[in-house]
N, C-alpha and C positions, 0 to 999 in steps of 0.2 A: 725785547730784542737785545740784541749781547753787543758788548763793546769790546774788539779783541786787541791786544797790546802784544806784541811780540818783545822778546826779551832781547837786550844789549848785552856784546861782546865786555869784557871786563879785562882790564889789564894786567891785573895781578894774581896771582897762582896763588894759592893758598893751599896748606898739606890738607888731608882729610881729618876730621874731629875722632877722640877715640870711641871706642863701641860702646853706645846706653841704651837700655830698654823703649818702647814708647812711653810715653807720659800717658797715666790710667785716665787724664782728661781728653786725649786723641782719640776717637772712634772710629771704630772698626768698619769697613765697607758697609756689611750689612745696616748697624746703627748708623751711618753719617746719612745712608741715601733714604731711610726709614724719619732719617729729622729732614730731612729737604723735603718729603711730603707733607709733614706735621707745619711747618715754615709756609708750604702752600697755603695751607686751606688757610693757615690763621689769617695769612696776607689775604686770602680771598675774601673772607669776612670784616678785616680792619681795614681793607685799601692802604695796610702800613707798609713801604716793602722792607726788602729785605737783598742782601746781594752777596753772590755766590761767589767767590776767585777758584780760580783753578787752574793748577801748577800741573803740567804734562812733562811729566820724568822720561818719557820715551822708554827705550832701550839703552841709551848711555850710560844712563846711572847703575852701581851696582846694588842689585835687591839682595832678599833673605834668601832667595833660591839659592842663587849662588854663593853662600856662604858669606859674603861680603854685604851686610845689611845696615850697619853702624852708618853707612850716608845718607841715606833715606831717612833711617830713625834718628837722625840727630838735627836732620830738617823741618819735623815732624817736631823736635824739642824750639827747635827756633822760631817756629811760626805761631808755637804757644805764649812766646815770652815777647813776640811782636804783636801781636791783639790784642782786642781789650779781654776784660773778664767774662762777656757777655756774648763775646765770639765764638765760635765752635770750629774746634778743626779737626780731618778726619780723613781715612781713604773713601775718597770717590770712585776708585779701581785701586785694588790692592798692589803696591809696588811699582805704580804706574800713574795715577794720577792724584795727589791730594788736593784736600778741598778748605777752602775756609768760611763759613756762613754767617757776615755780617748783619747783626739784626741792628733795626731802629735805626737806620741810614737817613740821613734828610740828602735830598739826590737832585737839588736847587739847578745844578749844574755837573760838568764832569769833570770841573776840579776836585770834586773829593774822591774819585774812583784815581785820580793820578796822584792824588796825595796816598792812598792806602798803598797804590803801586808802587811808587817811590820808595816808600818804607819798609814792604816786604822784600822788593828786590836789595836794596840796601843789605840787607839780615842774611839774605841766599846769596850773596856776594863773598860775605866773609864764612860761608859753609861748603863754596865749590871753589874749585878751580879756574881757570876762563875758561878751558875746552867744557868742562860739564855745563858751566853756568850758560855758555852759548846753547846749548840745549834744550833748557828749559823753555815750555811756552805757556804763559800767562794767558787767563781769557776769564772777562768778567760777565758774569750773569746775571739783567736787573731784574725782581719780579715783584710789583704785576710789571712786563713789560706792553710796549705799544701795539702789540698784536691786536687787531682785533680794533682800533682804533683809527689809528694812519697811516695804519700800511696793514689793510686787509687780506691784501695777498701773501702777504708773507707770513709763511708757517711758524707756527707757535715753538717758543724753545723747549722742547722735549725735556730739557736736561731736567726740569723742575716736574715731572712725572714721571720718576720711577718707579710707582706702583705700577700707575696703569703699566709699563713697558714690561713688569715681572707676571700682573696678569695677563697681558697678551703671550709670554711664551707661554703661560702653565696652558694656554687655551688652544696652543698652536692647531695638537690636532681635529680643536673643534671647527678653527678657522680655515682650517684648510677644505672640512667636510662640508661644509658653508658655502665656501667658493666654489666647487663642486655641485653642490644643489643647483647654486645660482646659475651656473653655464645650462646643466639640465633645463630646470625650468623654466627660464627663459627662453631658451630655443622651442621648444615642447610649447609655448605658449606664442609666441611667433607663428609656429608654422600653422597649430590650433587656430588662432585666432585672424590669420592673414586676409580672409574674406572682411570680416570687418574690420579691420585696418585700412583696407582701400575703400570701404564703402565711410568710413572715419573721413580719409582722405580726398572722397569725391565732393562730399556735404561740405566741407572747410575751402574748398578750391572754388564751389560753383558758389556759397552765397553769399563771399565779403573777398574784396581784394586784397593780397598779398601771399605771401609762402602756405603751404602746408602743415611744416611744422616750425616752431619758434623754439628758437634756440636761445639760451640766456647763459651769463656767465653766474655759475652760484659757487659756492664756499664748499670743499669738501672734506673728506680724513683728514686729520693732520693740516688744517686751514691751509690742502691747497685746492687752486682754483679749476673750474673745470667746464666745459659747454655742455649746460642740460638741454634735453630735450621735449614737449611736450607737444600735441596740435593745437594749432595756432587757435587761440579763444578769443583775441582781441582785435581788437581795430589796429590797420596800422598807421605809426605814429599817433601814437595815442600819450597825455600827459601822466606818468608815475607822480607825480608831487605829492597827490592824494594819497598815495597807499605809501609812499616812504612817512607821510607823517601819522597816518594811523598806526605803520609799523612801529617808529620807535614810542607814539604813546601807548601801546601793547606792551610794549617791551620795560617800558616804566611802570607798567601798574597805571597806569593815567584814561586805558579805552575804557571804554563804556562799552556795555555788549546790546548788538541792532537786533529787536523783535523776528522773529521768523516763522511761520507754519511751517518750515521744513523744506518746501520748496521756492525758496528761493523772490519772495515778492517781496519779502521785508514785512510782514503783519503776521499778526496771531502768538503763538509761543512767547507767554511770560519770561520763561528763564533765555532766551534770546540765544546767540552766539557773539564771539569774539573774530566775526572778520568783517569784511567790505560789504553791503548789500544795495544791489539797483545803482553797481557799477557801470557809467555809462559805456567805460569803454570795453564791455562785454556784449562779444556777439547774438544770435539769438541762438544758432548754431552751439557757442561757446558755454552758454550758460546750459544746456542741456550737457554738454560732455563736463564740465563742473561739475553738476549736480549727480552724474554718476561716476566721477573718476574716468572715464573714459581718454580721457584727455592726458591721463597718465603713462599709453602705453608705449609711446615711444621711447620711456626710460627704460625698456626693457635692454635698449641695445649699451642705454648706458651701463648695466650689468653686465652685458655680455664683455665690455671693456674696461671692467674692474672698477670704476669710479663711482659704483655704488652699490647694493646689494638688495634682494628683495625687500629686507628686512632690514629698519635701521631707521635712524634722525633724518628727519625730511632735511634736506641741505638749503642751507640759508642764502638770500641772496647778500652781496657785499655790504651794501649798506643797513642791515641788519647786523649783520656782523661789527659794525662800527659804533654802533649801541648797545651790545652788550655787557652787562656786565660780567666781571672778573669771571666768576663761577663758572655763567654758561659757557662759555668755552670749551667746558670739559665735555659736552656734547658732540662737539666735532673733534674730540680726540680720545674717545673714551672706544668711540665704534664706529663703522661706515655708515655712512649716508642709506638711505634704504628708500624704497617705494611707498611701502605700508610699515605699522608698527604699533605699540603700543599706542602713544597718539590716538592717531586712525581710530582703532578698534576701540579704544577704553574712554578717549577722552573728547579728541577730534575739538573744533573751534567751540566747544561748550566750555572749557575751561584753560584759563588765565594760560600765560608764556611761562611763568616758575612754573607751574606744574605740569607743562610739556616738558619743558629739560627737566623735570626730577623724573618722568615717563621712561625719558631719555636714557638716563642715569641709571633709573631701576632696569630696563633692558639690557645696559650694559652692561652691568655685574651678573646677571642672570642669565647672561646670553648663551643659547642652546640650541644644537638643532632640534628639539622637540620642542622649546618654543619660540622658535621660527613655524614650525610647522600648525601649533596652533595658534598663531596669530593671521599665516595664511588663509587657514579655514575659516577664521571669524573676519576677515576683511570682505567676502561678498557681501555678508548680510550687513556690516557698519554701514559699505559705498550704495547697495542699494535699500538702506531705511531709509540712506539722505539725511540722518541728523547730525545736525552741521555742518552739513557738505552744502554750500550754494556757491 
């Protein structure tokens, strides 16, 4: 999560520095936002962070457009000779925003984010003016930050994924054709399927008390949050205790996978699955629409309202989200949320939580609408084998 410092008015005017080259150590937009990925993953794998500053030049300052570049580039020389050697600085947006990427930070506390500020601004004091230097706006970036931890709802800082944001344009027109499928299909399946949706709706009304369908809050694109849909499978007021703790021993490597013939009683199949089995608080009604997905179709409208896609990372609930580690994250930001998917089709509760988000992962670099479309195709026959679905 980011810590933003706005910058202080300065009292003294100082002339502008004369015209120098950049320093061949300052990186270019391209290379500055290509090492804020490389800083990701490493931080992903060390849990070491790392912390991003960044200096917003606005429009005040004058750039190389306009013939007048010697201010920028001489700030650019200054924030070299204020870091350590081990620091990197660079354009985050060319002529507009610089960056500087403190590695091996110990972050005990946020004195040492106002000591670095202190210091930098100190430097851009004797480089501006007051009128420019009022300008400037400072904002710190920690990562790993808290996302994902203690404050689940709140969307992950993009700023630390510039890949994915340059593959999402290269993909735009596929994303758009996507979105498009999704409105098709889903209506085309709605109105298809409307006879049993009410007969869905009748079974769930007449033989356990409470709503139709159960709405829950889960984790979506970009970690925000959203009201999923499904028919109600459970009892109501029923205890989660049970399934948040096998969730996050899932999510460690820690479950054990429960025996299953396939349907659902918990016996028979050696290689077993990786979820809940002989759930008490599953209906008898429920555990039937479970065991064929049925129970999924009311995500359709959440398609039709953008906050998920046929295709895509099953959406997490919050408290899942609170146990992830660093990495999975990029599941809920790499793609939308989806109904069916690789999962589903390839893997389904047969295998481990890493290798759903690597599932994740490989569909979101791959992502197409031809496969979208064959992974549509192959999801009847996954939901009605029933392996791993109870």
């Amino acid at each position: 999560m980011s810590d933003r410092t706005n910058s202080a008015l300065s009292s003294v005017e100082r002339p502008q520095p004369p015209e120098s080259k950049i320093p061949p150590e300052v990186l270019s937009e391209a290379a500055f936002q290509r090492l804020i990925s490389i800083e990701r993953k490493r931080s992903e794998r060390s849990q070491r962070p790392f912390v991003l500053l960044l200096i917003e030049t606005g429009d005040s300052l004058p750039s190389e457009n306009n013939g007048n570049g010697s201010v920028l580039l001489d700030m650019l020389a200054a924030l070299r000779k204020a870091t350590r050697d081990t620091d990197v600085t660079g354009w985050h947006k060319k002529n507009m925003v610089a960056g500087v990427i403190f590695r091996e930070i110990t972050l005990d506390n946020k004195l040492v984010l106002s000591m670095i500020l202190s210091r930098i601004a100190s430097v851009l004091r004797e480089q501006f003016d007051a009128e420019q230097f009022s300008h400037l706006k400072f904002s710190f970036h920690v990562f790993p930050d808290n996302w994902g931890s203690n404050d689940p709802d709140h969307p992950s800082d993009t700023t630390f994924y510039p890949d994915i944001e340059k593959r999402a344009k290269t993909k735009r027109f596929g994303r758009n054709m996507k979105r498009m499928i999704d409105i098709l299909v889903s209506l085309s399946l709605l109105l298809l399927l409307s006879p049993l949706v009410a007969i869905i709706a009748a079974a769930v009304k007449l033989t356990s008390r409470g709503p139709v369908h159960f709405r829950q809050k889960r984790i979506g694109e970009h970690g925000i949050p959203f009201t999923f849909l499904k028919f109600r499978t459970m009892y109501i007021n029923n205890d989660a205790s049970g399934h948040k703790k096998y969730v996050r021993q899932l999510i460690a490597g820690q479950a054990a996978k429960h025996p299953t013939n396939g349907n659902g009683n918990g016996h028979g199949n050696e290689e077993g699955i990786f979820k809940l089995t002989n759930d008490p608080r599953i209906t008898p009604v429920g555990s039937f629409l479970r065991r064929t997905s049925l129970d999924e179709l009311p995500q359709l409208f959440n398609v039709l309202r953008g906050e998920m896609s046929l295709v895509g990372p099953r959406p997490p609930l919050p408290y899942e989200v609170e146990a992830y580690a660093t990495w999975h994250r990029r599941r809920l930001l790499e793609a939308k949320p989806g109904i069916t998917g690789l999962w589903q089709v390839y893997g389904r509760s047969r295998i481990g939580f890493d290798d759903m988000v690597r599932l994740d992962l490989r569909y979101a670099r791959n992502c197409s609408p031809w496969l979208d479309l064959k992974i549509l195709l192959q999801t009847p026959r996954a939901v009605f084998g029933g392996n791993g679905a109870c």
